[in-house]
N, CA and C atoms as an extended XYZ file, in Angstrom:
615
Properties=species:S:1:pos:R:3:atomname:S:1:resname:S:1:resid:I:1 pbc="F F F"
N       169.222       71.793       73.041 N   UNK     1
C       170.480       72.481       73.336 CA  UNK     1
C       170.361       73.247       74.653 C   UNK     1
N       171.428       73.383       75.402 N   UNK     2
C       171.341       74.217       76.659 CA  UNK     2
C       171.436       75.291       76.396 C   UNK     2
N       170.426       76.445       77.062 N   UNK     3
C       171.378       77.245       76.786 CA  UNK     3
C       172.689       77.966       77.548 C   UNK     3
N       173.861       78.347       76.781 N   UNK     4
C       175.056       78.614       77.600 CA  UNK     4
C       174.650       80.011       78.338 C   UNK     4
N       174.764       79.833       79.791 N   UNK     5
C       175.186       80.929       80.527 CA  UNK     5
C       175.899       81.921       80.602 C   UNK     5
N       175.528       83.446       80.070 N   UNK     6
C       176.454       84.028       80.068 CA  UNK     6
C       176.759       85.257       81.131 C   UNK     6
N       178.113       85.332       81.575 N   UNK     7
C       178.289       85.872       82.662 CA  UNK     7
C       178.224       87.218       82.861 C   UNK     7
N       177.829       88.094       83.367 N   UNK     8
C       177.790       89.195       83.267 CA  UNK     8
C       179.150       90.136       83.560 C   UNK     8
N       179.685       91.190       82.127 N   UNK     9
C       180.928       91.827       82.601 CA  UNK     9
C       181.173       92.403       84.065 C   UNK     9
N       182.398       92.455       84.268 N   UNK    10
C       182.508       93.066       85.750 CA  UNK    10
C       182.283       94.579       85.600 C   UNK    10
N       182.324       94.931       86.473 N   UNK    11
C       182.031       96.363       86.368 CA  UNK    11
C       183.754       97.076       86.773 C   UNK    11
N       184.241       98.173       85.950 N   UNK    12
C       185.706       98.539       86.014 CA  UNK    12
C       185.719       98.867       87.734 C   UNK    12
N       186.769       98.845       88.353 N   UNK    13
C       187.122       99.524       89.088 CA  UNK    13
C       187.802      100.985       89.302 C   UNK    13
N       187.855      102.027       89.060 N   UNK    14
C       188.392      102.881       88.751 CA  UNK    14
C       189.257      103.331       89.953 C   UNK    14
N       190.914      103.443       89.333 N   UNK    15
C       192.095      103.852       90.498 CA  UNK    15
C       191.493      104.655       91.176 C   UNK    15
N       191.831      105.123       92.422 N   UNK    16
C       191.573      106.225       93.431 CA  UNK    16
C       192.683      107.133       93.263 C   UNK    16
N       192.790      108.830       92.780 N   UNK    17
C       194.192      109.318       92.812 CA  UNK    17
C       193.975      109.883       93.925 C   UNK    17
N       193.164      109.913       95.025 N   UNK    18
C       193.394      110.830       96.494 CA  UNK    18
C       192.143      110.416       97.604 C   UNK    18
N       192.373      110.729       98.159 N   UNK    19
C       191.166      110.907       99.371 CA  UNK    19
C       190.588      112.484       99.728 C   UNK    19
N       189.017      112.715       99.980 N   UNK    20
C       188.520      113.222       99.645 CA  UNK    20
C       188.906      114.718      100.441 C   UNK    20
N       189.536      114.493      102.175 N   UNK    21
C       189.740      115.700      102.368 CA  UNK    21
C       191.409      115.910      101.972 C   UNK    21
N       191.773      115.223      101.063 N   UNK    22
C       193.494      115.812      100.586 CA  UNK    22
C       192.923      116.924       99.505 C   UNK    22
N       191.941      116.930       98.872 N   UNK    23
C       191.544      118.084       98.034 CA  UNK    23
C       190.707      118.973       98.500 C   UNK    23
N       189.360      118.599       99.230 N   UNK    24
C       188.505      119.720       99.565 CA  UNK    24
C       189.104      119.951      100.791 C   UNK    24
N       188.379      121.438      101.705 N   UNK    25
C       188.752      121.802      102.918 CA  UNK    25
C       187.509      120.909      103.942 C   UNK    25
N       187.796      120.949      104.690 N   UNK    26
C       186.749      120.302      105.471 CA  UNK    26
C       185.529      121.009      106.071 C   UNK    26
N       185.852      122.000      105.828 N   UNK    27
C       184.351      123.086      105.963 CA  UNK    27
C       182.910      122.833      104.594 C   UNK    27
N       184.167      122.457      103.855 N   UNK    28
C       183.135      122.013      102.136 CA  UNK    28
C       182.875      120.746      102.497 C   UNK    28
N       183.744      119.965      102.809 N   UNK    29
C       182.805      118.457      103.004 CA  UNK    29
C       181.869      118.465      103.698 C   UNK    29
N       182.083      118.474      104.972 N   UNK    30
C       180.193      118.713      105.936 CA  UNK    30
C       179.315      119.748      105.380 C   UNK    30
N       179.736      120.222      104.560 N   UNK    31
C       178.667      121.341      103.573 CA  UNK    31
C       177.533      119.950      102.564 C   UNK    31
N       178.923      119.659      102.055 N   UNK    32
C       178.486      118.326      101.158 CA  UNK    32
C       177.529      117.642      101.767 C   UNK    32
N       178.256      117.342      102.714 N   UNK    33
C       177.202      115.970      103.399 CA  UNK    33
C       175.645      116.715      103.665 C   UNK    33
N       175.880      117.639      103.869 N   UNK    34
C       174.435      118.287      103.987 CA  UNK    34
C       174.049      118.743      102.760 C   UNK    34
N       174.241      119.024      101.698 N   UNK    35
C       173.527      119.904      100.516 CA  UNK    35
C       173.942      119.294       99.337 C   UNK    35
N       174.238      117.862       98.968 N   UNK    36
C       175.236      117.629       97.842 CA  UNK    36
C       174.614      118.448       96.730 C   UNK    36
N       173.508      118.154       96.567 N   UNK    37
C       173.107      119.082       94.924 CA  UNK    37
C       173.033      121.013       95.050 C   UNK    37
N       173.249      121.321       96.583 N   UNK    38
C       172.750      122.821       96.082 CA  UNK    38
C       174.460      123.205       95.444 C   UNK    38
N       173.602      124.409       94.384 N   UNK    39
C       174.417      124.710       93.181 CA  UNK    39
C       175.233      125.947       94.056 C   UNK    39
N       175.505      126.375       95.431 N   UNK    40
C       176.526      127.016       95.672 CA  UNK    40
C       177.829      126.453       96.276 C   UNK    40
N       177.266      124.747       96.909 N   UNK    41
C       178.424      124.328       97.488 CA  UNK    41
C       178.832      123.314       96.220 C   UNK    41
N       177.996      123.196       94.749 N   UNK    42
C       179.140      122.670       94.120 CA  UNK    42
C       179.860      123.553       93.432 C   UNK    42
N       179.386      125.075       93.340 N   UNK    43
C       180.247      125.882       92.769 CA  UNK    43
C       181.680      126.260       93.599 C   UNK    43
N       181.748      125.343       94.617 N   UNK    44
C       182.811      125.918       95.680 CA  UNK    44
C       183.437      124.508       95.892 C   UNK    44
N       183.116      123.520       95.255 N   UNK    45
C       183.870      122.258       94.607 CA  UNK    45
C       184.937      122.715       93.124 C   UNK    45
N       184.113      123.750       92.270 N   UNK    46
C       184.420      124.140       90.898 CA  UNK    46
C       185.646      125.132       90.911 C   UNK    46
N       185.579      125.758       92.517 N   UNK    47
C       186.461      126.452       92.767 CA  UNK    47
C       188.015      125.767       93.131 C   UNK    47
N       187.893      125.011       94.104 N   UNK    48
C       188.710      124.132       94.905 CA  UNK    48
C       189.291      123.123       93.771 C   UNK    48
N       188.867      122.470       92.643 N   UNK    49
C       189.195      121.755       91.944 CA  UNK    49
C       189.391      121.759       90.809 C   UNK    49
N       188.688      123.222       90.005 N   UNK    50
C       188.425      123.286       88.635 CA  UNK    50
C       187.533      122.220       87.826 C   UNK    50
N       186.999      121.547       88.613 N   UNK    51
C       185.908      120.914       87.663 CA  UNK    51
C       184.630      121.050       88.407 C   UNK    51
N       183.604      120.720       87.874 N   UNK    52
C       182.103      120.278       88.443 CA  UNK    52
C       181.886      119.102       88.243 C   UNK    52
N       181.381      118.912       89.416 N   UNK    53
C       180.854      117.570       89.527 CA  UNK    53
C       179.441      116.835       88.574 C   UNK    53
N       179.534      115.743       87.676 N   UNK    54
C       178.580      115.733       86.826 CA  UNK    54
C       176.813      115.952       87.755 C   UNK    54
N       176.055      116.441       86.803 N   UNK    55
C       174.958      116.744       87.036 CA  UNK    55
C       174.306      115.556       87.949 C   UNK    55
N       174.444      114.325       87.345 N   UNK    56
C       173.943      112.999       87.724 CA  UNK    56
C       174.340      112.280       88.603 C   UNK    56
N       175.328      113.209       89.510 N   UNK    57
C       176.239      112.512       90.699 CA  UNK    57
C       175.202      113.788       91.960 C   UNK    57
N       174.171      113.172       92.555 N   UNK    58
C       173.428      113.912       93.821 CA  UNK    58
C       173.501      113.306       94.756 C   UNK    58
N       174.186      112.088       95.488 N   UNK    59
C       174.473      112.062       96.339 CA  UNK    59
C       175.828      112.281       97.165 C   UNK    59
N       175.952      112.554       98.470 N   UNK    60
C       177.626      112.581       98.942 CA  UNK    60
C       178.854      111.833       98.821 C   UNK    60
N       177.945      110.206       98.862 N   UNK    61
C       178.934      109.091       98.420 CA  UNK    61
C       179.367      109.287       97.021 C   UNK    61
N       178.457      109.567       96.333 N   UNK    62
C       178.826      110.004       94.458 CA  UNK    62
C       179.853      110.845       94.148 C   UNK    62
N       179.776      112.023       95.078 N   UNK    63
C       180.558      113.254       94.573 CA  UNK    63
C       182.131      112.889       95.122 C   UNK    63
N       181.418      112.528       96.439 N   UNK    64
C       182.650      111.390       97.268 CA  UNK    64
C       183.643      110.795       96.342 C   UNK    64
N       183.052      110.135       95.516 N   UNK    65
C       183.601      108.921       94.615 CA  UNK    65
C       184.149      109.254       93.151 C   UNK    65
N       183.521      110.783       93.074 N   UNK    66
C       183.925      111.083       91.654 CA  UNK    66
C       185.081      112.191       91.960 C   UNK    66
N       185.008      112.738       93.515 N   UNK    67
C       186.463      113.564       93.578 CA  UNK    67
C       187.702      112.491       93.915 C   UNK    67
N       187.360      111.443       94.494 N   UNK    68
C       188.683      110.544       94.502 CA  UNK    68
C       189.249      110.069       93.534 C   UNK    68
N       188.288      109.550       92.661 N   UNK    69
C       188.920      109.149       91.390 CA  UNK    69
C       189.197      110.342       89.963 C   UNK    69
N       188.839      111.326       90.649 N   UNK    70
C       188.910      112.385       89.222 CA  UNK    70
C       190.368      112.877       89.349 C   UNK    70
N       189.777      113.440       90.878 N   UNK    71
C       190.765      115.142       91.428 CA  UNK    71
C       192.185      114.231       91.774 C   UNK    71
N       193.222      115.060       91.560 N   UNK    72
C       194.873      115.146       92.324 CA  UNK    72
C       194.570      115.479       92.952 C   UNK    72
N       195.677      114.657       94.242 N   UNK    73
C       195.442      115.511       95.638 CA  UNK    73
C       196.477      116.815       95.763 C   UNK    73
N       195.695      117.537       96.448 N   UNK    74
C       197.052      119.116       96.536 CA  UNK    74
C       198.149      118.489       97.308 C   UNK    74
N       199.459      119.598       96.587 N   UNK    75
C       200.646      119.200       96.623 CA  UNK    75
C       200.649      119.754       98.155 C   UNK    75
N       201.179      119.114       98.948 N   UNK    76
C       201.590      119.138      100.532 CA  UNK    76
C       203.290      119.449      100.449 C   UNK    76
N       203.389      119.728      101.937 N   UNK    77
C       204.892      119.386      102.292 CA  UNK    77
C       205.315      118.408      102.207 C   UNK    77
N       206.874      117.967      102.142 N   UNK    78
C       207.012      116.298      102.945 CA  UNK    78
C       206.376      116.188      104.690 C   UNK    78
N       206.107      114.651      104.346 N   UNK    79
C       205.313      114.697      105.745 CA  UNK    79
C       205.833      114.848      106.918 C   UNK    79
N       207.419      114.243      106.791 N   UNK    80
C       207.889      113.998      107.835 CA  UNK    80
C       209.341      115.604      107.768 C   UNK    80
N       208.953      116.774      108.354 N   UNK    81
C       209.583      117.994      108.601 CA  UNK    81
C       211.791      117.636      108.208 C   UNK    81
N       211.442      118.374      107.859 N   UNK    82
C       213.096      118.452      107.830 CA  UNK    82
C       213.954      119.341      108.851 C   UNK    82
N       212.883      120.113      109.214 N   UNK    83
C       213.279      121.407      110.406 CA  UNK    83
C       213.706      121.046      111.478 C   UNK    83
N       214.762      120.804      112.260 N   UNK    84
C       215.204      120.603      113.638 CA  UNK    84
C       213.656      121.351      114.678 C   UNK    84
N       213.606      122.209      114.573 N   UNK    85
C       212.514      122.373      115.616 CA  UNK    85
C       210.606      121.789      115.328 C   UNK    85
N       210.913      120.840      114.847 N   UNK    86
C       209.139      120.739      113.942 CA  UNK    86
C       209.609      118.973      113.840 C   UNK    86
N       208.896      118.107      114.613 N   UNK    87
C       208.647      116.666      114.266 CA  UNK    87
C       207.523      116.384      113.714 C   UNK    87
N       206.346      116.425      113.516 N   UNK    88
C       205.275      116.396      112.971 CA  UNK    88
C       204.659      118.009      112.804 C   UNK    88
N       203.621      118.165      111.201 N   UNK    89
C       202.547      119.753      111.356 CA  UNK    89
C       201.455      118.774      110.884 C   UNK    89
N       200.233      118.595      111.544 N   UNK    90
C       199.395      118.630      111.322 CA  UNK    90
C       198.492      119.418      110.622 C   UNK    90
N       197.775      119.336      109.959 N   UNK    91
C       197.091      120.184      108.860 CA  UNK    91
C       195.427      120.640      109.482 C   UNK    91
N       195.089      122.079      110.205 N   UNK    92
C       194.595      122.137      111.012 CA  UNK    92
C       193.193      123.264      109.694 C   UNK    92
N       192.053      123.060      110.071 N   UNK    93
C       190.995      123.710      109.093 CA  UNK    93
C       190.176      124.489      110.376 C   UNK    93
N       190.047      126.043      110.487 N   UNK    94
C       189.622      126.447      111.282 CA  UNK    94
C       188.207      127.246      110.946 C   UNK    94
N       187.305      127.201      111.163 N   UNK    95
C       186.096      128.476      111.079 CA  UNK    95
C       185.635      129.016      112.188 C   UNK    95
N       184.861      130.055      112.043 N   UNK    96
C       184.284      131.053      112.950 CA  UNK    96
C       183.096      131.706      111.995 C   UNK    96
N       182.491      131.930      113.559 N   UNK    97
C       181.007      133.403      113.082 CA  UNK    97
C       181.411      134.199      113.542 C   UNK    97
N       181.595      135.715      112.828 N   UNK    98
C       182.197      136.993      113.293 CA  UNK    98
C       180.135      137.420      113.314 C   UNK    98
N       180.330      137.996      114.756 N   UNK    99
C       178.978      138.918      114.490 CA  UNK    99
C       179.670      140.267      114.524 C   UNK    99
N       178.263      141.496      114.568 N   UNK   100
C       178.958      143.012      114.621 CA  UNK   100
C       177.887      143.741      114.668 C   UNK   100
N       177.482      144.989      115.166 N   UNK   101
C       176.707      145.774      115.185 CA  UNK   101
C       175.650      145.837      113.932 C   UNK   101
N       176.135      146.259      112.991 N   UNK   102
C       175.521      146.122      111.910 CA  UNK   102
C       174.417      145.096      111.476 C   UNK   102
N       174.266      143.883      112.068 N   UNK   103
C       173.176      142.825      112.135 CA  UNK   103
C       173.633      142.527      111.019 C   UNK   103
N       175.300      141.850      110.926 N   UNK   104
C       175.739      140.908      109.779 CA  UNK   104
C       176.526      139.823      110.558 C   UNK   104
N       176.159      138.672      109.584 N   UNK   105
C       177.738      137.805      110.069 CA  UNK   105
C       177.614      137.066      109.004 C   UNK   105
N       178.766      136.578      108.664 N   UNK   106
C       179.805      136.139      107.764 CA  UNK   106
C       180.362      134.722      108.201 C   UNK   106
N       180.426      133.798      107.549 N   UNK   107
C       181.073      132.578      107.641 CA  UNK   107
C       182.634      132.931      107.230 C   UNK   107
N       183.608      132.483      108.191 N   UNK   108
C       184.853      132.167      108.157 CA  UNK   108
C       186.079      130.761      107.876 C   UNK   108
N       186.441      130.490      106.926 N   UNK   109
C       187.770      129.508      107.386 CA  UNK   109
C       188.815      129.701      107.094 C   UNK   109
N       189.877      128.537      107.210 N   UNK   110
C       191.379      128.853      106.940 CA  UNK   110
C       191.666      127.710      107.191 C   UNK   110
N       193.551      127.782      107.183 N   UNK   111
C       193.776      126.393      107.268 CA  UNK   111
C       195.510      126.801      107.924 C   UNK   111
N       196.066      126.423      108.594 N   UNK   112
C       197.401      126.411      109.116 CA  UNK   112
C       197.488      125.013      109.546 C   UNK   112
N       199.271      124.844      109.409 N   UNK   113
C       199.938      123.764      110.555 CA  UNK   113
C       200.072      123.285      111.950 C   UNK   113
N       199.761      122.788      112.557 N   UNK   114
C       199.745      122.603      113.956 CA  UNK   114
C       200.923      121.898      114.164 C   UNK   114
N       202.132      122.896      114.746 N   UNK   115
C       203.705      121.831      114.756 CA  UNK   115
C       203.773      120.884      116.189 C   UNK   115
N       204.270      120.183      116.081 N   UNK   116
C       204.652      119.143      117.586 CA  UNK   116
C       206.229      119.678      117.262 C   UNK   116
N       207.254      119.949      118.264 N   UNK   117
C       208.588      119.565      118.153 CA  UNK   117
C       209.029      118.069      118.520 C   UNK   117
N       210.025      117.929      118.157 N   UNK   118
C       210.568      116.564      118.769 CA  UNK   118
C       210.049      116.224      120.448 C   UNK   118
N       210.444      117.409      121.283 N   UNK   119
C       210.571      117.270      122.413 CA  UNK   119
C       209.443      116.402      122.798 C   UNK   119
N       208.300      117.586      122.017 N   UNK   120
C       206.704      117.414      122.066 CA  UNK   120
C       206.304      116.010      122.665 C   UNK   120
N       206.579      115.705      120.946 N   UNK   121
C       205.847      114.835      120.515 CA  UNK   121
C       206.553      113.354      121.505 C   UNK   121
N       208.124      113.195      121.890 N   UNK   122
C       208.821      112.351      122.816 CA  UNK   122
C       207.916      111.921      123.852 C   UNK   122
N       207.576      113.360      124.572 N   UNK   123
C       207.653      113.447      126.047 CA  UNK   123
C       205.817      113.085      125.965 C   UNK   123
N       205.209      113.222      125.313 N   UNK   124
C       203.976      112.662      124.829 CA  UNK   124
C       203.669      111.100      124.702 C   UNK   124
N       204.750      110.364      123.611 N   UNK   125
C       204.842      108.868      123.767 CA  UNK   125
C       205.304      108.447      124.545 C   UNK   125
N       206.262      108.919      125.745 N   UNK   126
C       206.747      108.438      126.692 CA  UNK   126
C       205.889      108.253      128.185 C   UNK   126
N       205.207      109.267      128.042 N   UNK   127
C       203.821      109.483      128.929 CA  UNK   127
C       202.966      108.216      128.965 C   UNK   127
N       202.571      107.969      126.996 N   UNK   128
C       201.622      107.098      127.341 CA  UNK   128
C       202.233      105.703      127.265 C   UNK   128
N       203.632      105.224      127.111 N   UNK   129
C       203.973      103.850      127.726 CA  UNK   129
C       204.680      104.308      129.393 C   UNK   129
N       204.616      105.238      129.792 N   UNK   130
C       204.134      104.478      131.247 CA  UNK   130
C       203.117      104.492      131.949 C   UNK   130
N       202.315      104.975      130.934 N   UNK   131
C       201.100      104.640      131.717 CA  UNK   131
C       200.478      103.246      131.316 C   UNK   131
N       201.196      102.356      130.538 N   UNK   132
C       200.684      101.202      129.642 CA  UNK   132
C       199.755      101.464      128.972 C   UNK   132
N       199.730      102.761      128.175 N   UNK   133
C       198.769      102.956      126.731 CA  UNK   133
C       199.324      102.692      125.722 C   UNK   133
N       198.718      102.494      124.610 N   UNK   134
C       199.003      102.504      123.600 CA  UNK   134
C       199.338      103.431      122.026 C   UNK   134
N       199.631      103.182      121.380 N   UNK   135
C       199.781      104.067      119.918 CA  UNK   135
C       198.207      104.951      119.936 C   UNK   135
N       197.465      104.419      119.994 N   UNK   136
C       195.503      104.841      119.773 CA  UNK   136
C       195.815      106.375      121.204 C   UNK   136
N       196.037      105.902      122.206 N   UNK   137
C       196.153      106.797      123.463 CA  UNK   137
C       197.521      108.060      122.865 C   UNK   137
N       198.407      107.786      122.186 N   UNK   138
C       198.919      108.724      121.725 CA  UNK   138
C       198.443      109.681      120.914 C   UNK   138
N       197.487      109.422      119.649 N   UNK   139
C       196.797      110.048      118.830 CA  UNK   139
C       196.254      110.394      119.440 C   UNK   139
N       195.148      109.859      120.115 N   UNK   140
C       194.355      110.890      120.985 CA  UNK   140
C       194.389      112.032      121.916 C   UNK   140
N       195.598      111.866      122.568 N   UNK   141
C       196.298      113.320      123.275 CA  UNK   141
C       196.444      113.990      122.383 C   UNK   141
N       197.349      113.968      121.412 N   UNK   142
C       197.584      114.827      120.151 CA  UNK   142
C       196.278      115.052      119.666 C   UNK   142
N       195.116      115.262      119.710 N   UNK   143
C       194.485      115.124      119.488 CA  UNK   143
C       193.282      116.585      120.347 C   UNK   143
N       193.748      115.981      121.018 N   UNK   144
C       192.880      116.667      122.528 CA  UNK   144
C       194.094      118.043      122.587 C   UNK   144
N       195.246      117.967      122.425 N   UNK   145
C       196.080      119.068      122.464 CA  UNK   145
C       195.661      120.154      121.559 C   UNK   145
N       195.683      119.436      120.050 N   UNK   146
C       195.309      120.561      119.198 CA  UNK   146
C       193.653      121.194      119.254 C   UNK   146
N       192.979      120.083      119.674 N   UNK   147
C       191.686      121.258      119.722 CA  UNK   147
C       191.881      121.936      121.007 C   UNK   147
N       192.564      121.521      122.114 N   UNK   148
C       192.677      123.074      122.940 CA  UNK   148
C       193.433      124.359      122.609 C   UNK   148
N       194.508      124.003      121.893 N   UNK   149
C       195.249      125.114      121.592 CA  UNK   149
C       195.665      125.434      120.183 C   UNK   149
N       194.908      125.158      119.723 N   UNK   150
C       195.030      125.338      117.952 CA  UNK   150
C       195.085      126.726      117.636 C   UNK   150
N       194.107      127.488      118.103 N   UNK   151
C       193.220      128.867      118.113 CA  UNK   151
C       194.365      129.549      119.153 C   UNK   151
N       194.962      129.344      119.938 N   UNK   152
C       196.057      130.183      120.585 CA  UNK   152
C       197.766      129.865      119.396 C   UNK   152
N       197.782      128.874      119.348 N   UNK   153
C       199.048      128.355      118.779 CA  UNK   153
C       199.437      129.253      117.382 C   UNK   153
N       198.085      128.777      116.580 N   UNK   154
C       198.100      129.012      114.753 CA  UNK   154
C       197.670      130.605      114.475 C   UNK   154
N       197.874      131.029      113.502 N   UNK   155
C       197.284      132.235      112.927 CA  UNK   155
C       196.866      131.801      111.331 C   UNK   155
N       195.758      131.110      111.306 N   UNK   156
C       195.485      130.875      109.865 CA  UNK   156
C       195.147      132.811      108.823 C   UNK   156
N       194.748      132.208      107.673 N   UNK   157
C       194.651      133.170      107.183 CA  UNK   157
C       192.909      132.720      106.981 C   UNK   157
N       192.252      134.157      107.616 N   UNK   158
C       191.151      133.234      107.534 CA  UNK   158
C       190.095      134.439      106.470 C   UNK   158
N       189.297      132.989      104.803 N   UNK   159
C       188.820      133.596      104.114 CA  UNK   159
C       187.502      133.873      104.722 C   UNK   159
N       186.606      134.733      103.681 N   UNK   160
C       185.034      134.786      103.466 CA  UNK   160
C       184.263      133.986      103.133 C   UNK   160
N       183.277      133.505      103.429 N   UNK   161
C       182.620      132.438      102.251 CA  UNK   161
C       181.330      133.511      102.376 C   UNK   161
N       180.845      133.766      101.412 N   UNK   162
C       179.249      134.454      101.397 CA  UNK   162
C       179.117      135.588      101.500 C   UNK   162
N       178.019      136.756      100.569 N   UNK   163
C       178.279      137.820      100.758 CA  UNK   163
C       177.377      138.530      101.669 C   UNK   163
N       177.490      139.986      101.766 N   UNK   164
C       177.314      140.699      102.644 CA  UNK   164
C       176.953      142.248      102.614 C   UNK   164
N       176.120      142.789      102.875 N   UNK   165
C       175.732      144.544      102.634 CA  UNK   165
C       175.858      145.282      103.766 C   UNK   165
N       176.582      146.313      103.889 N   UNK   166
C       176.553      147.435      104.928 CA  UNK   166
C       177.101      148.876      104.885 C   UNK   166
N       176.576      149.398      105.710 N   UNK   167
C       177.429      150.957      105.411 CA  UNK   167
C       178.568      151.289      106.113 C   UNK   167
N       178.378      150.561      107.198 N   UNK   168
C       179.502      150.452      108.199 CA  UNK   168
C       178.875      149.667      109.301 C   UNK   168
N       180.062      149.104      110.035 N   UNK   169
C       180.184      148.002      111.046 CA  UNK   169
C       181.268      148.252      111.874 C   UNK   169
N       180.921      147.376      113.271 N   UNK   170
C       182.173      147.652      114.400 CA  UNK   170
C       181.975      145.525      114.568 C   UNK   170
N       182.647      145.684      114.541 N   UNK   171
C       182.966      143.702      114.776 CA  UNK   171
C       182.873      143.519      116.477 C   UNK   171
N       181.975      143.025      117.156 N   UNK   172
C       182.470      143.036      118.450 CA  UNK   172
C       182.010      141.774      118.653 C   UNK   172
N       182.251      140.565      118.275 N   UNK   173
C       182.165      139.345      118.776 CA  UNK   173
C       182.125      138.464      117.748 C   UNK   173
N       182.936      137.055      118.285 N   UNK   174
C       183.088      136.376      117.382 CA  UNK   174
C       183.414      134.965      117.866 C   UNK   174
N       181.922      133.546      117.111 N   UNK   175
C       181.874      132.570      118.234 CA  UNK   175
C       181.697      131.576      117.365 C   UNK   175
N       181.090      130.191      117.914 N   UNK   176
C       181.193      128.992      117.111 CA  UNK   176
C       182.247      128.671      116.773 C   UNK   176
N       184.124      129.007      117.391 N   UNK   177
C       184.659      128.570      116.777 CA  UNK   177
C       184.926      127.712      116.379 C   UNK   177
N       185.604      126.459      115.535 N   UNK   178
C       185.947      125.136      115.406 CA  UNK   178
C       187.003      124.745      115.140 C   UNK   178
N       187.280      123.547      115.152 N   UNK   179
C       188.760      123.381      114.214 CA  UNK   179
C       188.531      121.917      114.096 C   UNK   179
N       189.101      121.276      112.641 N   UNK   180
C       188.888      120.274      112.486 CA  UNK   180
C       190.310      119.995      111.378 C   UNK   180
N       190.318      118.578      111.924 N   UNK   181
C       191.618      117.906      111.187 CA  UNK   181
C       191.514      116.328      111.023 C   UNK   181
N       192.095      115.470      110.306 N   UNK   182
C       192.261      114.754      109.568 CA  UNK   182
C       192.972      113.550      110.973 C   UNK   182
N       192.218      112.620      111.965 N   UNK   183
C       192.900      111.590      112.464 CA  UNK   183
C       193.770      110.578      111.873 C   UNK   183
N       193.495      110.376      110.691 N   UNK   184
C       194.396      109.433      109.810 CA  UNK   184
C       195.505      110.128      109.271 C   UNK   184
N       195.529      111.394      109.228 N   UNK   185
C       197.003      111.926      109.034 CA  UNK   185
C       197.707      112.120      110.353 C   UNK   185
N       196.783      112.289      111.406 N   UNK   186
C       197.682      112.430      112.218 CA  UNK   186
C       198.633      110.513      112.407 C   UNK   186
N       197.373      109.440      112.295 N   UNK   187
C       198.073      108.268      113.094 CA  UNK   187
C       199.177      108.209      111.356 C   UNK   187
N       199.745      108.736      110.782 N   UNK   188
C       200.438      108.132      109.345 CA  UNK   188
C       201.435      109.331      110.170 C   UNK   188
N       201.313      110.660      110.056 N   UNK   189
C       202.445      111.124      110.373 CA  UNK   189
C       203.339      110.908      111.802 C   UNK   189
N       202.516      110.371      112.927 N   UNK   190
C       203.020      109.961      113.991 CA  UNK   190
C       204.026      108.791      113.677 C   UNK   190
N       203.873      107.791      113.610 N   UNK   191
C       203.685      106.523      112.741 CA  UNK   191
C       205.509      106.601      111.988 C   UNK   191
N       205.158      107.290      110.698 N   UNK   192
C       206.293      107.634      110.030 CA  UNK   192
C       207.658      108.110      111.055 C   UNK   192
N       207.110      109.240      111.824 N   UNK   193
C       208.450      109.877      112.734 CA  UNK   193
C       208.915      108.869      113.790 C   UNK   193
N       207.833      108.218      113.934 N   UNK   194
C       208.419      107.237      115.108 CA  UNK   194
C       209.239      106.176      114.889 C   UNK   194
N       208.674      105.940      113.675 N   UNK   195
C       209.783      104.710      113.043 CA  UNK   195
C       210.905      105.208      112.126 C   UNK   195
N       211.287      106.400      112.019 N   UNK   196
C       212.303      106.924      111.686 CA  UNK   196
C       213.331      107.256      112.744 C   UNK   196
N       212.695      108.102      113.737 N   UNK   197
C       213.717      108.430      114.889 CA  UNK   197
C       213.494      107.987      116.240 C   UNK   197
N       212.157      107.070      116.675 N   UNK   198
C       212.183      106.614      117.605 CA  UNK   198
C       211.519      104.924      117.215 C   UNK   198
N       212.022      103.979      116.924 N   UNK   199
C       211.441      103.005      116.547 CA  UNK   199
C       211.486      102.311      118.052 C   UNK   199
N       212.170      102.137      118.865 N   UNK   200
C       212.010      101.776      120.201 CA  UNK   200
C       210.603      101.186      120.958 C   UNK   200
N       210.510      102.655      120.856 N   UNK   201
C       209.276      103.449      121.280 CA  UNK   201
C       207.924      103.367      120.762 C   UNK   201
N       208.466      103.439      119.697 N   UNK   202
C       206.842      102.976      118.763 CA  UNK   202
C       206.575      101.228      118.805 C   UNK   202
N       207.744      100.296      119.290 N   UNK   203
C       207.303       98.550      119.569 CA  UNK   203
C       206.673       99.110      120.818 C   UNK   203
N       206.479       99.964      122.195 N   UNK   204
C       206.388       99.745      122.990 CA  UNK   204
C       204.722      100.611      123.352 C   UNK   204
N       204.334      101.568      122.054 N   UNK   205
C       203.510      102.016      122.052 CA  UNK   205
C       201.953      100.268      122.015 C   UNK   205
């Protein structure tokens, strides 16, 4: 008798309900990528999400994989503004090192909108088809705009992460700033407005 071959079950696929920075901030992900198992940056997953990540998930791709398919993504605005003065907000994640006399410093972030108006964002795509660029050359100005002027533009609200002892302090400097945001929201929300109110423009991108 032969014997019959038997095939091995597939392995499930499990839906994705989000992508990973629609829930965490992006100060926690490059935390991740550097520390997946230490027990303060998953307690600051436990925070952000209300769950913990199982014990047996230690790598980044894992935790990666178990917040996409676990976590809802946080409820956003609509993407595309309803406001006459606001065509696209980008979703902008800012930190800083505050130093200070006292020989303390403190990790900082936050998170604000980065608005384009119509005008903006026009006189931007119009730029780069005459210069014969493309959609990619648009994102990227937008791009290059907000990390120059994010930090003048926005006023996030910016938290603590980590604690701290003193009797008193005078704050007199404050560096490393950063700001980081999401390129694939920007090319989806560009994208969306253009083919709503400028579809023209976006064949010519």
């Amino acid at each position: 008798m032969n014997a019959i071959a038997m095939m091995p079950e597939p392995v499930p696929v499990l839906e994705r309900k989000c992508v990973i920075h629609e829930v965490l901030a992006m100060s926690l992900i490059e935390l991740l990528k550097l520390a997946p198992r230490n027990p303060l940056v998953r307690g600051l997953i436990l925070a952000q999400t209300g769950q913990m990540p199982p014990v047996e998930y230690e790598t980044y791709e894992q935790i990666k994989d178990w917040v996409e398919t676990t976590c809802q993504k946080k409820a956003r605005p609509p993407q595309v503004s309803t406001d006459n003065d606001t065509a696209v907000a980008i979703r902008v994640e800012f930190s800083e090192m505050e130093y200070g006399k006292a020989s303390y410093s403190v990790s900082r972030s936050g998170a604000e909108d980065f608005h384009f108006t119509p005008e903006d964002l026009l006189e931007m795509a119009e730029v780069c088809v005459g210069n014969g660029d493309g959609f990619d050359a648009l994102v990227r100005a937008i791009e290059s705009k907000i990390s120059h002027e994010a930090w003048e533009q926005c006023e996030p609200d910016m938290d603590n992460y980590g604690d701290y002892e003193y009797d008193s302090h005078d704050s007199d400097n404050s560096d490393n700033s950063s700001v980081e945001f999401s390129t694939t929201e920007i090319e989806e929300l560009v994208r969306n407005y253009l083919t709503q109110h400028h579809p023209d423009l976006l064949e010519q991108l």
